[in-house]
C-alpha positions in Angstrom: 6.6 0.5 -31.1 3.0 0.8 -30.1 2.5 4.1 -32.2 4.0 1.7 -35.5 1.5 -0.9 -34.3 4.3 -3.5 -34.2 2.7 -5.6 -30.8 0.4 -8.2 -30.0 -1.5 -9.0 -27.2 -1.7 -12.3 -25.6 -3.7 -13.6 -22.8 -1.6 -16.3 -21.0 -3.1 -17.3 -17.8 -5.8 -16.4 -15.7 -4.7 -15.8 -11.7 -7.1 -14.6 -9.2 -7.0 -11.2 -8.1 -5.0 -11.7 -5.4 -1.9 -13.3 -6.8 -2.5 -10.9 -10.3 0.4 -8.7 -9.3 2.7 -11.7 -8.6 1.9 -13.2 -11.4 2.7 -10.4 -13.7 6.1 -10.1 -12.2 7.0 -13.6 -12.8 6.5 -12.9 -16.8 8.1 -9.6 -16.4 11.3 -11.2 -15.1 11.3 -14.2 -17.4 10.3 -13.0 -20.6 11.4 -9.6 -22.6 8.4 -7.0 -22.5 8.2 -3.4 -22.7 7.0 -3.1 -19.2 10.1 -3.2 -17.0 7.7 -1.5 -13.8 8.1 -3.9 -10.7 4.2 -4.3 -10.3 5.2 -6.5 -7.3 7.8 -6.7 -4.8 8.2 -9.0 -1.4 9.9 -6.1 0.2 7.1 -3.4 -0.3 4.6 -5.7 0.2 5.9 -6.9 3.6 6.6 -3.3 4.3 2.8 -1.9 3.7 1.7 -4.9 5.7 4.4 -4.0 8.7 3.6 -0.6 8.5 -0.4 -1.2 8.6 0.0 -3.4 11.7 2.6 -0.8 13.3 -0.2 1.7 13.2 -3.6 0.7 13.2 -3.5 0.5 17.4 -5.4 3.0 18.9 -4.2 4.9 22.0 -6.0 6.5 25.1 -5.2 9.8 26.0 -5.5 11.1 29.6 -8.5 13.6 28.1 -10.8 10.4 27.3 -10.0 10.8 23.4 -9.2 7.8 21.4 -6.6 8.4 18.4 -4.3 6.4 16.2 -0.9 7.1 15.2 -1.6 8.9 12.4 -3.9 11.2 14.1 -2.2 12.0 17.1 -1.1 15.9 16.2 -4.7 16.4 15.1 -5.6 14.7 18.5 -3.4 17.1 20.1 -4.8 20.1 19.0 -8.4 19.0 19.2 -10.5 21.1 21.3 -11.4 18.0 23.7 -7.5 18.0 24.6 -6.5 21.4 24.7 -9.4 22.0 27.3 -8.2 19.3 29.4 -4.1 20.7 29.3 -5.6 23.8 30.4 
């Protein structure tokens, strides 16, 4: 279709760039385009937002280090820790 040149291009509302990824999912859903990408979903977005509050905590270790989640095996075989374990 787009090699043919059979589309046109519309510009149909203007959203901040917050709400942009909504947005374009409510005119995904309602009206037939070629795009059929979810560009926005409740569940993933809850799910980033869950998972960035589940692990942005840091932890002390018993060796004076600091780490997050994330970083905890690299914590663990810092030199700081391993000196401390010995």
């Amino acid at each position: 279709m787009i090699a043919s040149g059979n589309y046109n291009i519309e510009k149909i509302d203007e959203v901040d760039t917050e709400e942009r990824f909504k947005r374009e999912q409510v005119f995904i859903d309602t009206l037939s385009t070629l795009n059929q990408h979810k560009c926005y979903s409740q569940f993933r977005d809850n799910y980033n937002r869950q998972y960035f509050l589940a692990h942005r905590d840091k932890t002390n270790c018993n060796c004076g280090g600091i780490y997050t989640y994330d970083h905890k095996a690299r914590h663990f075989k810092s030199q700081k820790h391993i000196n401390f374990i010995s």
